[in-house]
C-alpha positions in Angstrom: 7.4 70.0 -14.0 10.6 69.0 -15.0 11.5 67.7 -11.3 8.9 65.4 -12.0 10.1 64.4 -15.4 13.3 63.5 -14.4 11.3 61.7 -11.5 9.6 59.8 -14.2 12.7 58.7 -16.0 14.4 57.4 -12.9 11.4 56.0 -11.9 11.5 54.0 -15.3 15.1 53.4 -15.0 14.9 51.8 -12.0 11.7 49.2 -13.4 13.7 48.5 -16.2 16.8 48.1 -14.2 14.5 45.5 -11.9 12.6 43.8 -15.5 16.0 43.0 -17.0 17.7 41.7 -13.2 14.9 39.3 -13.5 15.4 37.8 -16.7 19.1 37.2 -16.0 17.6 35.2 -13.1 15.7 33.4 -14.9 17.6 32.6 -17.5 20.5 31.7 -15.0 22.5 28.4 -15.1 20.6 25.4 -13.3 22.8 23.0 -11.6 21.5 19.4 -11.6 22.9 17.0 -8.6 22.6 13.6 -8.5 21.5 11.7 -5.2 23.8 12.1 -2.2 22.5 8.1 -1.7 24.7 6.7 -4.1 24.3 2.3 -3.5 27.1 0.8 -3.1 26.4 -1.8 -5.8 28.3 1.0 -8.0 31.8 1.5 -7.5 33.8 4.0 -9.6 36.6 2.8 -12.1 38.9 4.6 -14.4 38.2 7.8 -16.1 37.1 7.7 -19.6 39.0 9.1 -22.6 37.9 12.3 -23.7 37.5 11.9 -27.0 34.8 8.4 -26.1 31.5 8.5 -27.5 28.8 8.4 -25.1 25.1 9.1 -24.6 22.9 11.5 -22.9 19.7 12.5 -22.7 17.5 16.2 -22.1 14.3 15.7 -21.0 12.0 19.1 -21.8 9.4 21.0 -20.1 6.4 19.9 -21.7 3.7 22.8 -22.1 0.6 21.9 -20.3 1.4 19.0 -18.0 -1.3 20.4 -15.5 -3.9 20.7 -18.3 -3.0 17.0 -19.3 -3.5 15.9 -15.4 -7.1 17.6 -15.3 -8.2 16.1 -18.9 -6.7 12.4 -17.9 -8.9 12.8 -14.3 -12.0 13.4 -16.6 -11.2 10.8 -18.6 -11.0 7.8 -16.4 -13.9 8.8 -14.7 -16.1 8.5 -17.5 -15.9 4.8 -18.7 -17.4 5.8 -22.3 -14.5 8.4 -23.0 -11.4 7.8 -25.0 -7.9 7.9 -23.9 -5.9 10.1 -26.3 -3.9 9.7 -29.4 -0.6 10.4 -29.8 -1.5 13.6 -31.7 -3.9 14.4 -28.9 -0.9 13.8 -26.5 1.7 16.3 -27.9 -0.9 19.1 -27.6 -0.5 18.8 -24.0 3.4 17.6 -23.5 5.3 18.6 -27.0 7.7 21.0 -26.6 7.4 24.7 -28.1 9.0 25.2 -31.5 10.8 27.7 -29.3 12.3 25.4 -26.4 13.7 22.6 -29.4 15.2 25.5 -31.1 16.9 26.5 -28.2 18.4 23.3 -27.2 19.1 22.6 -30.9 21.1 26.1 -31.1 23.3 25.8 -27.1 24.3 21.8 -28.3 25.4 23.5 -32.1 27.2 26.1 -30.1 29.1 23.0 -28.0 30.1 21.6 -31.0 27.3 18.9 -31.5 25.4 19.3 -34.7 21.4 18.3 -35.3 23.1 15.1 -37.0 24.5 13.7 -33.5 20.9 14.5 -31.9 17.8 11.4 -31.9 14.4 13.0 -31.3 11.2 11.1 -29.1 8.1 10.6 -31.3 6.6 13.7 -28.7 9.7 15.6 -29.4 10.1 15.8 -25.3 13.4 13.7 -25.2 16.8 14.0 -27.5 19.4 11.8 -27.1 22.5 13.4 -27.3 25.4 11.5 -28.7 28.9 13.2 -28.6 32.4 13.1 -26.9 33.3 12.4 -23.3 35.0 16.3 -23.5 32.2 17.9 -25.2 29.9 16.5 -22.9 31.6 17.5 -19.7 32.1 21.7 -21.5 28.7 21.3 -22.4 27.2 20.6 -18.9 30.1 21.7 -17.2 30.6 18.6 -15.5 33.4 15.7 -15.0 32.2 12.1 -16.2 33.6 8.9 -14.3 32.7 4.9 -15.4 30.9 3.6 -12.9 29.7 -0.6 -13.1 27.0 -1.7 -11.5 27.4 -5.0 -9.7 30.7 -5.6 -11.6 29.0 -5.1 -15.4 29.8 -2.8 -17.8 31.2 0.7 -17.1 28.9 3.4 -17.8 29.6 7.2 -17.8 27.7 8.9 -15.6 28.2 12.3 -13.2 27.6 13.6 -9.8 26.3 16.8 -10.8 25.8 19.1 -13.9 25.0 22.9 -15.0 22.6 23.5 -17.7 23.5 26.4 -20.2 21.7 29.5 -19.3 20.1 29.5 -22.8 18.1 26.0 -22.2 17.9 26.0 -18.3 14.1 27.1 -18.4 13.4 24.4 -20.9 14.9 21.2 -19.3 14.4 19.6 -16.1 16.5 16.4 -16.6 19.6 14.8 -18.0 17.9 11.6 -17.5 19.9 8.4 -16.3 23.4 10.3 -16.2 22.7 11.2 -12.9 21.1 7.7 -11.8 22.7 5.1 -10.0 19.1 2.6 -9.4 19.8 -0.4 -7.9 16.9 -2.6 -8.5 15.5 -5.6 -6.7 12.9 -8.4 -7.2 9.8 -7.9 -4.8 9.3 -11.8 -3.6 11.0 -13.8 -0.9 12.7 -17.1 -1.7 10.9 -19.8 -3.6 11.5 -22.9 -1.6 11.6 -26.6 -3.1 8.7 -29.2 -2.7 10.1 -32.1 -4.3 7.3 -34.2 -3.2 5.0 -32.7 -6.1 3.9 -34.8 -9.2 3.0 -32.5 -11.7 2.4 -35.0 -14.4 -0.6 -36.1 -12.0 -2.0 -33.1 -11.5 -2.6 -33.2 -8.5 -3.0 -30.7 -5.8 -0.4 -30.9 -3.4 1.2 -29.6 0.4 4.1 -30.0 2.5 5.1 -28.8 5.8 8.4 -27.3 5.5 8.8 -24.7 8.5 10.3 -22.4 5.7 8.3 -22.4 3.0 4.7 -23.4 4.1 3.2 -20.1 4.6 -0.4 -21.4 4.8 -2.9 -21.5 7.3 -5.1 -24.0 8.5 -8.5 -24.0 7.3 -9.8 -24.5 10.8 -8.7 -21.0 12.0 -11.3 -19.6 8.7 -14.7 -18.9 9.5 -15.6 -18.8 5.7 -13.8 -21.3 3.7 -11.8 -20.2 0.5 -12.9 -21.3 -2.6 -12.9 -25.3 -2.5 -10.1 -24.7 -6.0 -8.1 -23.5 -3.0 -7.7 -26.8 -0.8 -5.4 -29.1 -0.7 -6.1 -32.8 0.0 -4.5 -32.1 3.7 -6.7 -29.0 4.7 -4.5 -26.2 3.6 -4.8 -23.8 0.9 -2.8 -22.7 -2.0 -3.0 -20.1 -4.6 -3.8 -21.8 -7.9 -4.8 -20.1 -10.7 -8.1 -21.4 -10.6 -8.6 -20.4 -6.8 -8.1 -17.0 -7.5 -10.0 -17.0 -10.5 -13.2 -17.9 -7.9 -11.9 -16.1 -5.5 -12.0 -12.5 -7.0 -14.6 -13.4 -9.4 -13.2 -13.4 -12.5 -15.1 -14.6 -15.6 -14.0 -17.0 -18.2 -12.1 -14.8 -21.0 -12.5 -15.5 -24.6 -9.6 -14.7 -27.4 -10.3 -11.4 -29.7 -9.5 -12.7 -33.3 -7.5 -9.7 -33.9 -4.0 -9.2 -32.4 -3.6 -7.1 -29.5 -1.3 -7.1 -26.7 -3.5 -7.4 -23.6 -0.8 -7.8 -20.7 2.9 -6.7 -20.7 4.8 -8.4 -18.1 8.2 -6.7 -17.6 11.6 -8.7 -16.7 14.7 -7.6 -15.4 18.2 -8.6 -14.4 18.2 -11.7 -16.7 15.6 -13.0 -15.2 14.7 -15.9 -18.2 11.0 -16.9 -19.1 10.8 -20.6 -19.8 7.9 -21.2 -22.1 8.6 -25.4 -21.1 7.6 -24.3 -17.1 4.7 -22.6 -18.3 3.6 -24.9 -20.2 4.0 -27.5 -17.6 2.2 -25.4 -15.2 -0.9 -24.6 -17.3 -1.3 -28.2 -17.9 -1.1 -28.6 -13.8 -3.1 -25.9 -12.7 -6.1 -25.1 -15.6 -7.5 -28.3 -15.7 -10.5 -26.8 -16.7 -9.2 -25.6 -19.8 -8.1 -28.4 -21.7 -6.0 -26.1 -24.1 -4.4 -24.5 -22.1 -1.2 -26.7 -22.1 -1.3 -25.8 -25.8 -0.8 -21.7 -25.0 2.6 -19.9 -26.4 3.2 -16.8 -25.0 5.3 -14.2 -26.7 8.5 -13.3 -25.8 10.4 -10.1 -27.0 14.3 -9.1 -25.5 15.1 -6.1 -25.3 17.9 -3.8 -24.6 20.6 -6.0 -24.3 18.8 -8.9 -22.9 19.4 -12.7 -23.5 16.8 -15.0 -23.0 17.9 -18.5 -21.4 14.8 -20.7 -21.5 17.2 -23.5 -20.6 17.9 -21.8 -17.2 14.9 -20.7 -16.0 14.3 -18.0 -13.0 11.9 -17.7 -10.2 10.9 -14.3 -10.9 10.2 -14.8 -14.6 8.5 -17.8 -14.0 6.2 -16.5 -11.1 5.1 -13.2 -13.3 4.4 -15.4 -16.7 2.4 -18.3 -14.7 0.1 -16.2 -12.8 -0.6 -13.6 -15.6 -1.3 -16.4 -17.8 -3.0 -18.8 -15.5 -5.9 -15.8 -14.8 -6.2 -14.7 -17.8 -5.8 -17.3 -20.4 -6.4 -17.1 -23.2 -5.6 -14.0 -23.8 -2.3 -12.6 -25.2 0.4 -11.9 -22.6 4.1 -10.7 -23.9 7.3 -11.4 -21.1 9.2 -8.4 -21.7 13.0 -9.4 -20.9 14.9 -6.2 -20.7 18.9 -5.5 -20.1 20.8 -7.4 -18.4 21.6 -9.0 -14.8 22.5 -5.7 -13.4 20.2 -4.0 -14.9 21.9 -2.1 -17.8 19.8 -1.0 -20.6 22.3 -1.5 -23.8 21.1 1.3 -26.2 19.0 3.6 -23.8 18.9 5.7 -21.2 20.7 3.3 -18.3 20.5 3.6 -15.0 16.8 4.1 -14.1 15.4 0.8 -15.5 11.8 1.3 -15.4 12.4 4.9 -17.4 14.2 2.7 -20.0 10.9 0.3 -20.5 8.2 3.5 -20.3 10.6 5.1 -23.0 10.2 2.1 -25.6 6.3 1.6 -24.7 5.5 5.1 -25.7 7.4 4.2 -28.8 5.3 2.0 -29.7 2.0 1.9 -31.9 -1.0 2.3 -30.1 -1.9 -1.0 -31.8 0.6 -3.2 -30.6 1.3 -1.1 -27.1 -0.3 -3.0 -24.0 -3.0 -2.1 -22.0 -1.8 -2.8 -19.1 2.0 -3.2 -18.0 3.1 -5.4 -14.3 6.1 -4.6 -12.9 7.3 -6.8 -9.7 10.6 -4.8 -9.2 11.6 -2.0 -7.0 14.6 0.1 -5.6 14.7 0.5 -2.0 15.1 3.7 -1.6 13.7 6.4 -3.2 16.0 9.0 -2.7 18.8 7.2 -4.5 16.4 8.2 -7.5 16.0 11.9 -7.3 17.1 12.7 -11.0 15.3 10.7 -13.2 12.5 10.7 -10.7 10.1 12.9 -12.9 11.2 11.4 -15.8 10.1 8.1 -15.2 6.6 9.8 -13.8 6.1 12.0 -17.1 6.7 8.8 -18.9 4.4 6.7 -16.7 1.6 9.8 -16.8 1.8 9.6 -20.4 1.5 6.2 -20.9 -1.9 5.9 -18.8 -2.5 9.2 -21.2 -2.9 6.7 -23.9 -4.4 4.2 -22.5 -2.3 1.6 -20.4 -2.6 0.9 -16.7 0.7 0.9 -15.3 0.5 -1.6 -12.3 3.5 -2.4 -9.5 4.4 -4.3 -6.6 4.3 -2.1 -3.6 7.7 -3.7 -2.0 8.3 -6.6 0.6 9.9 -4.1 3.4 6.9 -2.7 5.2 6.7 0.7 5.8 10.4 1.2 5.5 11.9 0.3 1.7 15.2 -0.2 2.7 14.6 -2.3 5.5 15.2 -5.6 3.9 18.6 -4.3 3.3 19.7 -4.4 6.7 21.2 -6.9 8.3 18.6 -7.4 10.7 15.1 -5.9 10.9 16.1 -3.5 13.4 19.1 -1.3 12.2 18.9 1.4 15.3 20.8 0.3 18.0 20.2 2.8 19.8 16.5 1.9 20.6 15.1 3.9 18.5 12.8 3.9 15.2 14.7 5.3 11.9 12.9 7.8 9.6 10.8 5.3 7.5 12.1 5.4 3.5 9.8 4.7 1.4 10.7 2.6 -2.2 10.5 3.9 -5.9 8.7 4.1 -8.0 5.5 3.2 -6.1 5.3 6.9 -5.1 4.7 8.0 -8.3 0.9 8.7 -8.8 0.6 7.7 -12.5 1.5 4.1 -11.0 -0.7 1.8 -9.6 0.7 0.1 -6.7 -0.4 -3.2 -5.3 0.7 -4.4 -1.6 -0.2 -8.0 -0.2 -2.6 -9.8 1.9 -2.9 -13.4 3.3 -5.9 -15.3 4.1 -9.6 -15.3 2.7 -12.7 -12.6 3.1 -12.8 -11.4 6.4 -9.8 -12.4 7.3 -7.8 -11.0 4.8 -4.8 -9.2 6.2 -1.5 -7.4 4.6 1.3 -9.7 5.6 3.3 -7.9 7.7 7.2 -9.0 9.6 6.3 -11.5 11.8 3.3 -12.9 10.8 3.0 -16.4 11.3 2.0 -19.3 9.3 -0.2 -21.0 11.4 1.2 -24.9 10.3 4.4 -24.7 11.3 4.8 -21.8 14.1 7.1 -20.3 11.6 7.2 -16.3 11.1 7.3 -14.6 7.9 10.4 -12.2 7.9 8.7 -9.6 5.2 5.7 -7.0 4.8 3.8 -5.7 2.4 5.2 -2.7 1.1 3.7 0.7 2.4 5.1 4.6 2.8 4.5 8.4 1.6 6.6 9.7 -1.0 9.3 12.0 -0.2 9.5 13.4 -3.8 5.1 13.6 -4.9 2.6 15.3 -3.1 -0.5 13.7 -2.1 -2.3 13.6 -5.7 -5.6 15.4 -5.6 -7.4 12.0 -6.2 -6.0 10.7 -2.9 -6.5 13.9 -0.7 -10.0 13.0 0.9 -9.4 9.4 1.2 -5.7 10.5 3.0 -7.4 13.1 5.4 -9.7 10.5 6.6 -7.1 8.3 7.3 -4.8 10.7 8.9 -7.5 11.7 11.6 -8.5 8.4 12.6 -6.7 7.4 16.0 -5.7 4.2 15.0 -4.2 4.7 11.8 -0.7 4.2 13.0 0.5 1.1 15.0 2.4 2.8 17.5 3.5 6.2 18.6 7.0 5.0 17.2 5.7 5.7 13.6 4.5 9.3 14.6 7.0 11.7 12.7 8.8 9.3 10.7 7.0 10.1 7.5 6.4 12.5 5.4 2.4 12.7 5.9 1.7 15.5 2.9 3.0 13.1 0.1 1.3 10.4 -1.8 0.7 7.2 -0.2 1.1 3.6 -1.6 -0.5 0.9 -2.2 -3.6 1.7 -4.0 -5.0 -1.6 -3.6 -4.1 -5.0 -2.4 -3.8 -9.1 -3.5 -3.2 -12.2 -2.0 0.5 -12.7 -1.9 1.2 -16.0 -0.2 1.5 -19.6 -1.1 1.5 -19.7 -5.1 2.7 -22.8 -6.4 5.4 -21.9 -9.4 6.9 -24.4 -11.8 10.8 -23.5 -12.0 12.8 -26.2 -14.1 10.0 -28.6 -14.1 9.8 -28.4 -10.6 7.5 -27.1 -8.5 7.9 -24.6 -5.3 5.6 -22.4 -3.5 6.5 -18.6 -3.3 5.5 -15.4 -1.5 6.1 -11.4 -1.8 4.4 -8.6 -3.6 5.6 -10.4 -6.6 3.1 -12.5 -6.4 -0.5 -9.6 -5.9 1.0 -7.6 -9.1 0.5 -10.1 -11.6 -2.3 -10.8 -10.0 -4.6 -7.5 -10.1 -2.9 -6.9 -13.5 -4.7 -9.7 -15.1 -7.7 -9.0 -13.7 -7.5 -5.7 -15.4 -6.8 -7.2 -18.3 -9.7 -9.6 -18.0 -11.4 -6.5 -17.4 -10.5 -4.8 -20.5 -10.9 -7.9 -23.1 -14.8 -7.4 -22.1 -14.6 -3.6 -22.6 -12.9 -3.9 -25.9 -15.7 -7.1 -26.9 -18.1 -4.5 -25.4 -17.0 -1.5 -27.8 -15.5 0.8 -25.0 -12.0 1.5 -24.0 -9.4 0.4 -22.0 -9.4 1.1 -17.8 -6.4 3.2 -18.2 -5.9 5.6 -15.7 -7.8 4.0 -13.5 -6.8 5.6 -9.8 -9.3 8.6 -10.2 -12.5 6.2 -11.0 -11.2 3.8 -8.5 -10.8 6.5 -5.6 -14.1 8.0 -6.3 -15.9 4.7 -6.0 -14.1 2.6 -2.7 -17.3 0.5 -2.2 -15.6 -1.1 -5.3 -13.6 -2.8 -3.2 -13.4 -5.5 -0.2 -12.4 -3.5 2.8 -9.4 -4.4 4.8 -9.7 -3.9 8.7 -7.3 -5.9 10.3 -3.5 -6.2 10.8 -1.1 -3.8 8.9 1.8 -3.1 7.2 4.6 -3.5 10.2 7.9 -3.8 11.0 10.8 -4.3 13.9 13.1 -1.7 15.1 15.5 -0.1 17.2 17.6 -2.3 19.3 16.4 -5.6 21.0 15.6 -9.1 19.3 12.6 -10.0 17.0 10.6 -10.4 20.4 11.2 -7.3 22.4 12.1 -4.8 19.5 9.8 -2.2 19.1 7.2 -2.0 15.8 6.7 0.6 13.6 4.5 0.8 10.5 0.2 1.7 9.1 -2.1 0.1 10.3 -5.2 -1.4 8.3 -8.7 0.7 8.9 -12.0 0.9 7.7 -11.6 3.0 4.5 -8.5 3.6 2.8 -5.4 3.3 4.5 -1.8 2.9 4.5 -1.3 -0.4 5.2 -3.7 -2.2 2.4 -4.9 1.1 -0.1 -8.7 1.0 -0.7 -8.4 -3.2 -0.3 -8.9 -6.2 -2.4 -10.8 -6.3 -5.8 -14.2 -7.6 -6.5 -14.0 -8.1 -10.0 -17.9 -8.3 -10.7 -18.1 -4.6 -8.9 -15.3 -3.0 -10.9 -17.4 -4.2 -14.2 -19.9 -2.6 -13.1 -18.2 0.7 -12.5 -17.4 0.5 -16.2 -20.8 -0.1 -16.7 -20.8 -3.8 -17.5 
């Protein structure tokens, strides 16, 4: 008997011994690294003083992100439900009491008191503002300046170690870690001096480089006749596409509400006289229109120049407006040309704008948010990665659709980069790298197609223009995530597409993805031929740029008639718009491609997705139909 007793105790000894082993473990030190695929664009400079202020923010586990997922899913599938409150919200992503405390207690025990320490509204984010020394004891770290594009130094770090005592309540130090270097998703605009705007009048022109229209003759249904020029080519008006997808004339809600959010980077400056000048041009039909101010707001270290206007600014404002007029539209114009955020959490620059929305009061925060910006790679983005996702998951939590261009390199985001479309001289096809943030499921990513009904394709390298014999060198963005899974939304529609033999272009793409994560675009737009007013001038651009604006403002039309109908906002819309792909005008021919390995534009090989019936890689579930989405929403 007392063999077995002391077999007992050991027994116990040896359990405890095990229990307490384990929590050690987990309550080790994390280490947090930043991408090995630091850009070049950032070049390291002298190390700060020890005793500089700086900035830094902890990012903490919220409680029930899953449960949030599952209760946003029922949500947008139900058009009648909705979307949460703030309170509502912080059930599912505020902190414990717990997890604050012991953050609140490790920073006191650095020497930072609750003072130095700025709290989100969801208490899921504190901004930590202390020394350059007590920084680096506290994370056990070394912090270098590093400018971006030649701009302002900013601390940041390669890698840091989280205290023991918080590691199993953060994931993220945020932007510290971050070195994004953002891009505009449109080709260059090209000049048409020939154009009259004070007449009105439709116009073409057959530069080789900037006429990226095709001949009506090669349709067998016509466009819209808003779409034709004088000379038998089309262009993207604003009244085209409002025929074209089916859009229905919008009416002004007497009370104030911010219906679209178009975002700005890089000092990218909105001139309200080239809007102007273009809604007198192109809405004809509303008489008004010329009359139409949009808002303007700078943030974060911005300066708005109307007096030097930019292509991107102008593109965004003009076809958000031109569809959706009158509504109220807001240019968001946020840091500054390299994309430094003065006052927040710099280096990941579409974090930095989800931060401020969710500051905002559901009354004034938009519905629905474009974005026509990317970074090329993904990778270089690891750190604040689910950062910026939480943030975007939380915003369509509360109600606004958070829409992006899918990219302008094909199925390969840093293949605009190069210095030719076919990096590998060895003959072979490199891995395909897919762009950020478009991989992040709360974010609804648009690629782009060129020509009308059934032949509507995704513009892919090499497409030609049909005028002029010349070849367009960009694609519509397309790839798998490297960093989400395959969202449970997307799985079926995925599957299907996966097993179909001609899913891919060539064997060349085979392998050079990674198949299990989650696919972009969504959906598609016409991206080709948009005439843009740019300093009173007017020029035709191309590029993704151009379809995320574009399905956007249809949402937006979309929601001024739920909101005059008494129901909310679209949202999160991906779950109600996966379930329900008749919704949308199939795309079956062409693909998202590219040139590689070695050889010229004629014999290199091509890689990329290719468009199928059903959802696909290449051009998502397809091209809107605004009359059936209504009616999913049960207009």
């Amino acid at each position: 008997m007392k063999h077995h007793r002391q077999l007992l105790v050991l027994v116990l000894l040896l359990c405890s011994a095990a229990i307490f082993s384990h929590g050690v473990e987990a309550a080790s030190k994390k280490t947090i690294k930043a991408s090995s695929n630091i850009p070049s664009s950032w070049v390291k400079k002298a190390t700060p003083k020890k005793a500089s202020i700086m900035s830094f923010d902890l990012y903490l586990n919220a409680p029930n992100r899953a449960g949030l997922h599952s209760k946003m899913t029922s949500i947008s599938k139900n058009p009648k439900a909705a979307w949460l409150t703030n309170a509502e919200a912080a059930a599912y992503v505020t902190p414990s009491t717990t997890s604050r405390n012991a953050v609140i207690k490790a920073l006191k025990a650095a020497g930072i008191p609750s003072a130095n320490l700025t709290w989100s509204t969801l208490k899921d984010r504190v901004t930590v503002k202390t020394t350059v020394s007590k920084v680096e004891s506290f994370l056990s770290t070394t912090i270098s300046s590093y400018s971006h594009n030649g701009e302002i130094a900013l601390p940041k770090a390669k890698s840091v170690t989280l205290p023991s005592s918080i590691s199993a309540h953060v994931y993220s130090v945020g932007t510290l870690l971050a070195f994004g270097s953002p891009s505009l998703n449109r080709e260059n605009y090209q000049s048409a001096s020939d154009i009259t705007l004070s007449k009105r009048r439709m116009f073409e022109y057959a530069n080789e480089h900037a006429d990226e229209s095709m001949n009506l003759a090669k349709r067998t249904t016509a466009p819209p006749s808003t779409c034709v020029s004088s000379g038998g080519h089309y262009y993207n008006y604003p009244r085209c596409l409002i025929d074209y997808y089916g859009l229905p004339q919008t009416s002004k809600s007497l009370a104030r509400r911010n219906d679209l959010a178009i975002i700005g980077y890089l000092a990218e400056n909105f001139s309200q006289s080239d809007l102007t000048t273009a809604m007198k041009a192109f809405r004809t039909d509303q008489p008004n229109a010329a009359k139409y101010q949009m808002y303007l707001n700078d943030l974060l270290g911005a300066t708005n120049s109307g007096s030097d206007p930019s292509g991107e600014a102008a593109l965004d404002s003009q076809i958000a407006v031109g569809l959706t007029y009158p509504l109220e539209s807001t240019y968001y114009n946020i840091g500054d040309k390299s994309g430094t955020t003065v006052g927040a959490d710099t280096g990941d620059i579409f974090l930095s704008a989800f931060q401020y929305f969710l500051e905002l009061d559901a009354s004034v925060r938009p519905s629905v948010i474009t974005v026509s910006y990317g970074i090329l790679d993904e990778a270089s983005m690891t750190s604040t990665a689910d950062a910026m996702c939480n943030a975007a998951q939380l915003l369509s939590a509360l109600g606004t659709t958070v829409v992006f261009s899918a990219g302008d390199s094909g199925p390969d985001g840093t293949a605009r980069a190069q210095s030719t479309p076919y990096p590998d001289a060895s003959g072979s096809c490199l891995p395909l790298t897919p762009s950020y943030p478009s991989g992040c499921p709360y974010i609804l990513s648009v690629g782009a197609t060129t020509g009308y009904y059934e032949a509507e394709q995704p513009v892919y390298y090499g497409t030609p223009s049909g005028l002029s014999g010349y070849n367009w060198a960009w694609a519509t963005g397309s790839g798998f995530s490297e960093i989400w899974s395959t969202p449970d939304y997307q799985s079926s529609a995925l599957s299907k597409w996966a097993a179909r033999s001609n899913s891919l272009y060539s064997s060349a793409t085979k392998g050079q993805y990674t198949s299990t994560g989650r696919a972009f675009p969504d959906v598609t737009a016409l991206g080709v031929d948009y005439p843009i007013v740019i300093g009173g001038s007017a020029y035709l651009q191309a590029g993704t740029s151009m379809s995320s604006p574009v399905f956007a403002a249809l949402l937006a039309v979309l929601n001024g008639e739920l909101r005059d109908a008494g129901q909310p906002t679209v949202g999160y819309v991906q779950p109600m718009f996966y379930a329900n792909p008749s919704a949308f005008k199939d795309i079956t021919i062409g693909g998202s491609w590219w040139k590689c390995g070695a050889g010229t534009t004629t014999t290199a090989q091509t890689y990329g997705f290719n468009a199928t019936v059903g959802w696909d890689a290449a051009s998502g579930l397809g091209s809107a139909n605004y009359s059936s989405l209504a009616a999913l929403y049960g207009l």
